[in-house]
C-alpha positions, 0 to 999 in steps of 0.5 A: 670291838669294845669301847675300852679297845677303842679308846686304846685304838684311838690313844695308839694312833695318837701316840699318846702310849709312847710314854707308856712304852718309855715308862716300860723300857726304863723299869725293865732294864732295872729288872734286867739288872736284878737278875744281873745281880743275883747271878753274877753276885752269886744269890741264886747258887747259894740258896738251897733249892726248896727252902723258902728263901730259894722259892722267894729269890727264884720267882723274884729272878724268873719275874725280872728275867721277862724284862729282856723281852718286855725291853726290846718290845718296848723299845721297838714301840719307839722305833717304829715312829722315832726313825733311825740316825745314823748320828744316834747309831754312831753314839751307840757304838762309842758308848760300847767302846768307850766303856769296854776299854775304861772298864777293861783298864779299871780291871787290868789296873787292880789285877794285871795277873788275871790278864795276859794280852793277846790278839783275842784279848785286843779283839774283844776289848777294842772291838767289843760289837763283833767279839760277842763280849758284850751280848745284850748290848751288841744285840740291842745295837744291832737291832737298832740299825736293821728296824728301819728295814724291818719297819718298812717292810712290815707297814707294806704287809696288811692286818692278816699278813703281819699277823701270820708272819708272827705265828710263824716266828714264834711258832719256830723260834719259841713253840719248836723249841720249846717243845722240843727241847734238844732242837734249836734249828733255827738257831734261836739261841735261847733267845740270846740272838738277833732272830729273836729280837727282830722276832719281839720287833715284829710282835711289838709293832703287830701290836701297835697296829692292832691295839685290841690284842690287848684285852685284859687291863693292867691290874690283869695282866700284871697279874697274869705277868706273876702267874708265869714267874710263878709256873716257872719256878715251880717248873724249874724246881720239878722239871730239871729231875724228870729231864734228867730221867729221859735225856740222861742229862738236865740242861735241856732244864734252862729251856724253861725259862731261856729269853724264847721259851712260851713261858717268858714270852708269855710272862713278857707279853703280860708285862708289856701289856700291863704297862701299854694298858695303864692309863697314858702317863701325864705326871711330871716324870713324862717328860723325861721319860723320852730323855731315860730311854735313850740311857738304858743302853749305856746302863745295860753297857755299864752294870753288865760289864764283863770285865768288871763284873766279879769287882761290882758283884764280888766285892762293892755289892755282893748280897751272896754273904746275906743269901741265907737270911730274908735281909737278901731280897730287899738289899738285892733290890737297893744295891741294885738300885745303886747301880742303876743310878750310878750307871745312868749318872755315867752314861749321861755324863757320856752322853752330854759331853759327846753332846757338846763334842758334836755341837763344837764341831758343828759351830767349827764347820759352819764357821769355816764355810 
């Protein structure tokens, strides 16, 4: 083991990358975002394929879209240690609800015709965790509440073990499917699933316990990181057409670049890398890193909101009327920027009042005994 591997050891057992993790977690839920943003707001059907622009926004897109699984590696980094609440899973679940019904009502109340209540309408607004209305977020919660099973059965396993059990999830869950591009027989679901997420918690605490898996440097590996979004765009650009000549159909063409493809994985395994390999951060945002991370589910709740999505990304920011001009990119990233502020400003106003809901009624109950 080199020295550099060493001293990576050394700084994963004192936990000293936990702010790396942190600092991971908070910039890939802004990436998430931008691809939030040019899908729902339009960009990415409005570029010509081929042009410039197209090539630009295309990478852009397929550079952010690791973001997903650099975020649940990230966050289950944090998970393996910090333990599990249910106070913590209580407050996550009342911030999916408390946001799918002020969202839905801010809907409803500036276009009462696009709705018309029925069971499955009620289903999905007042039960958004089991509905499926909210994806990502449902997922992430999900997650959270199984780690600490997940987590005590990995730490029982030895080295070799846990490193066998990851070649066999990614082995069915990413390579099969990626090779074979109609088959999905453990239904990976793109990646869009919790098979797949605990797949990234596995991965993510193998490589806590065995931090010489990372052998390039940050520069590397976020080189490396550009090198899949780059292999992506071009694939997608060449691949859907000769799809189609085979399969009659290109579809199976998302297989490219879905949540669980190689690729992606790849691109995320490189952006994951390159934020664990840079040095421990020790600048004064450290400190609030820990306070961010727990705010990325309400941001992800907020600004991926199904039942405002067409108001955010239709009317206040909209990019999709500058998609044919460079001024694209760069108001991509600030009205994502906004967003992302906003949605964080909200949920810890959320947060620090269900904060102060609970503490009240703490102080009631001690005063009652």
């Amino acid at each position: 083991m080199s020295d550099a591997e060493k001293d990576l050891q050394e700084a994963c057992r004192g936990e000293s990358l936990d702010a790396n993790a942190s600092l991971a977690a908070v910039v890939s839920m802004f990436a998430y975002l931008v691809t939030v943003l040019l899908s729902r707001g339009g960009v990415l059907d409005a570029l010509a394929p081929g042009t410039a622009l197209w090539w630009a926004v295309r990478f852009m897109n397929y550079l952010c879209y690791a973001s997903v699984n650099c975020f649940v590696m990230s966050v289950s980094w944090l998970l393996i240690t910090k333990g599990f609440s249910w106070l913590r899973a209580a407050d996550m679940l009342l911030s999916l609800l408390l946001w799918s019904v002020v969202f839905f009502a801010a809907a409803f109340r500036m276009d009462p015709a696009a709705y018309h209540f029925s069971p499955s309408l009620f289903f999905r607004v007042f039960m958004p965790f089991v509905s499926g209305s909210f994806g990502l977020p449902s997922l992430l919660i999900a997650l959270y509440i199984v780690s600490p099973f997940i987590a005590g059965s990995l730490s029982r396993m030895t080295v070799g073990q846990h490193a066998s059990l990851c070649f066999m999830m990614v082995l069915m869950l990413s390579f099969i499917p990626g090779v074979l591009v109609f088959s999905d027989a453990c239904y990976a679901l793109h990646g869009r699933s919790l098979i797949w997420f605990v797949t990234l918690f596995i991965l993510s605490a193998y490589i806590r316990r065995d931090p010489g898996i990372i052998k390039l440097s940050a520069s590397s590996s976020f080189c490396f990181w550009l090198a899949c979004a780059a292999v992506t765009t071009a694939a997608m650009y060449v691949l859907p057409g000769a799809l189609y000549s085979v399969f009659g159909k290109n579809s199976y063409a998302s297989s490219i670049y879905e949540y669980n493809s190689i690729l992606t994985l790849c691109s995320s395994f490189f952006m994951f890398a390159g934020f664990m390999r840079l040095k421990p951060v020790k600048w004064s945002l450290c400190g609030l890193l820990p306070d961010l991370v727990p705010l990325m589910l309400g941001v992800c709740i907020i600004a991926a909101c199904p039942w405002t999505d067409k108001f955010i990304y239709g009317r206040l920011a909209s990019p999709r009327r500058f998609a044919g001009t460079a001024a694209v990119i760069p108001l991509s990233l600030m009205y994502t920027l906004a967003i992302f502020a906003v949605a964080l400003s909200a949920e810890f106003i959320r947060k620090t009042l269900f904060s102060m809901l609970l503490g009240s009624r703490n102080e009631v109950s001690e005063d009652g005994r």
